[in-house]
N, C-alpha and C positions, 0 to 999 in steps of 0.2 A: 539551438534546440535545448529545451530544457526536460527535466525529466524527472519522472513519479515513478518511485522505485512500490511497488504492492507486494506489502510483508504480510503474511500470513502462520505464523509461528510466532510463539511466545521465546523470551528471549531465554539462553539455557539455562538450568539452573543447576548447581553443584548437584552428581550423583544422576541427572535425569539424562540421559541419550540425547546424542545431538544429531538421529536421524533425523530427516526431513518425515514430519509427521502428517500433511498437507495440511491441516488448520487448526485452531482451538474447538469449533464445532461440528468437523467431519466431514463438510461440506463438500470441499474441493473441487472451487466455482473460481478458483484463483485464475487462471490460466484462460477462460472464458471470460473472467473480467477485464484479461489486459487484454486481450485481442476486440473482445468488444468496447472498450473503452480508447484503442488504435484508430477502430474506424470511426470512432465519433466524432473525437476529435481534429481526424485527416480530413474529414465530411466537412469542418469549421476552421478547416486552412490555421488551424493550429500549431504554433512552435511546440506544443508537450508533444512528450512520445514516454508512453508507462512499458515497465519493465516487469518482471518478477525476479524478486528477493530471491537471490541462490546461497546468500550469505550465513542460511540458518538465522537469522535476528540478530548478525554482529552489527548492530549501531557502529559501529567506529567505521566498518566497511561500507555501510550503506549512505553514512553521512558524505562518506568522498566522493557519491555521483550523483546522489538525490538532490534536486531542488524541491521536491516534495514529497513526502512518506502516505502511503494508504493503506492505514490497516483496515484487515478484515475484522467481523463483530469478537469482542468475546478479548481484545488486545491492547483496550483503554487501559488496566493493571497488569498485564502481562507482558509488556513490550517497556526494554528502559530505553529512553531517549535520551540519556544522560543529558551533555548541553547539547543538543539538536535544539531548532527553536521549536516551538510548542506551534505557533501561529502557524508555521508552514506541514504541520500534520493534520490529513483528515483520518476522522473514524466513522465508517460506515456501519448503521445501524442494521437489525438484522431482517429487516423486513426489504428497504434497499439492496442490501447484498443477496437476499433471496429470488428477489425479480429483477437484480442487475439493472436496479434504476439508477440512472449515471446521471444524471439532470443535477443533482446536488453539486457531485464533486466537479463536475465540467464549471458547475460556479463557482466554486473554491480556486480551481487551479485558473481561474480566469482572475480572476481576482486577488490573486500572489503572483500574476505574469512579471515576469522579471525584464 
């Protein structure tokens, strides 16, 4: 089984609170994305199985389970991926993330299947 960890937080920065803030744009559709993106998947006898980030944005945490990262809009500059590979990250746009169209990234994670 492999696995898509969905970050949603920007990574901390010195001075800024490291509560869990639910997103960069207020959204907080995270939680409806990994459940609907479970049964998409399950529906397509898929080895993925997506997760949600409890890590706060610690990259170092999230590289030890992830085979693939999904951030939410608003996390292309706001999330370090230090040496993460770049290939195996999606970023969902906000029109996507807005009507939870999963059609993209079901191609993505199809196409980094390990």
């Amino acid at each position: 089984m492999s696995t898509a960890v969905v970050v949603y937080q920007s990574t901390p920065l010195i001075g800024k609170s490291k509560l869990p803030n639910g997103n960069i744009l207020g959204m907080f559709k995270q939680t409806k994305l990994v459940t609907k993106l479970n049964q998409a998947l399950e529906k397509k006898n898929s080895h993925w199985i997506a997760t949600l980030d409890d890590s706060v944005a610690a990259i170092d945490v999230i590289a030890q389970e992830a085979d693939a990262i999904i951030c939410v809009p608003g996390l292309q500059k706001q999330f370090e991926l230090n040496d993460y590979p770049q290939e195996n990250v999606f970023y969902f746009d906000s029109l996507s993330y807005n009507e939870l169209n999963l059609d993209n990234l079901i191609a993505f994670l199809e196409l980094i299947q390990q």
